[in-house]
C-alpha positions in Angstrom: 3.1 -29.9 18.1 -0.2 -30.4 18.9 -3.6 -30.0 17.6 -5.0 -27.0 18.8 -1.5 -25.1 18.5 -2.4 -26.3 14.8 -5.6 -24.9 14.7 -4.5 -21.4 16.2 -1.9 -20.6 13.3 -4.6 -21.6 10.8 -7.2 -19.4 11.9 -4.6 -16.3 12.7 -4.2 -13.8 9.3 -1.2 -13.4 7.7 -0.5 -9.6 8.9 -1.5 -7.0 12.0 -4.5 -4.4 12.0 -1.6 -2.1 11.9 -0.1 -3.9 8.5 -3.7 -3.5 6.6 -4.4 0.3 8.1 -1.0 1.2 6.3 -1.5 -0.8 3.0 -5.0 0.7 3.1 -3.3 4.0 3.2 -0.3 3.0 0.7 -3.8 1.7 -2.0 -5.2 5.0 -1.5 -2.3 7.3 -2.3 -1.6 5.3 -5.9 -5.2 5.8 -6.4 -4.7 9.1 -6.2 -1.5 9.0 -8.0 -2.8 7.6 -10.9 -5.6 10.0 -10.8 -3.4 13.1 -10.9 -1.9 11.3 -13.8 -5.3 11.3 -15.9 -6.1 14.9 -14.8 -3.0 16.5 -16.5 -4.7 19.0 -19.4 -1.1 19.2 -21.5 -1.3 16.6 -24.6 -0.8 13.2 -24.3 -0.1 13.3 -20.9 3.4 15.7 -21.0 2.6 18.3 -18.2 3.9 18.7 -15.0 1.1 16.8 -13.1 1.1 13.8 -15.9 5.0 13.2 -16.1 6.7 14.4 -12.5 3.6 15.2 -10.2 2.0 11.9 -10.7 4.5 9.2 -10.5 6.5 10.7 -7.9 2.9 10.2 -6.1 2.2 6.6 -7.5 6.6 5.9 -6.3 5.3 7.4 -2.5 2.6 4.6 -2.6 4.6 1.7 -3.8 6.8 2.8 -1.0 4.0 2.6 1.6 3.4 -0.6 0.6 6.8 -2.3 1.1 6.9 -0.5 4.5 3.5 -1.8 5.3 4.7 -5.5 4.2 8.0 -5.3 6.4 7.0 -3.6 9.2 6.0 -5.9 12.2 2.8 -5.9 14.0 3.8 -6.2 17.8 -0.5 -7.7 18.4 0.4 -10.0 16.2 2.7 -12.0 18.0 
């Protein structure tokens, strides 16, 4: 191996502009997840927006983000 093949995978980041436009996307919707949670009127929380709306909204995000970890940026390569 040499040097500059060295300095290439250095400077190169660790996913694709297609990986961080879908995490970007997957942040966003728990953001708004979470806020759904918070804007739920019912007492501590126990409405339909705080206890199903909300984390089913939060779970959609998480979900973005493993796809947006696996998935495989073909510019990347």
């Amino acid at each position: 191996m040499n040097y500059t093949n060295m300095e290439e995978n250095k400077n190169r980041l660790a996913f694709g502009k297609k990986n961080y436009t879908v995490m970007l996307v997957g942040l966003l919707v728990l953001a708004v997840g979470f806020i759904i949670m918070t804007l739920d009127k019912e007492a501590y929380g126990l409405g339909f927006m705080g206890i199903t709306l909300g984390p089913i909204v939060v779970l959609a995000g998480f979900i973005i983000e493993l796809f947006a970890i696996l998935v495989k940026d073909k510019t990347n390569e």
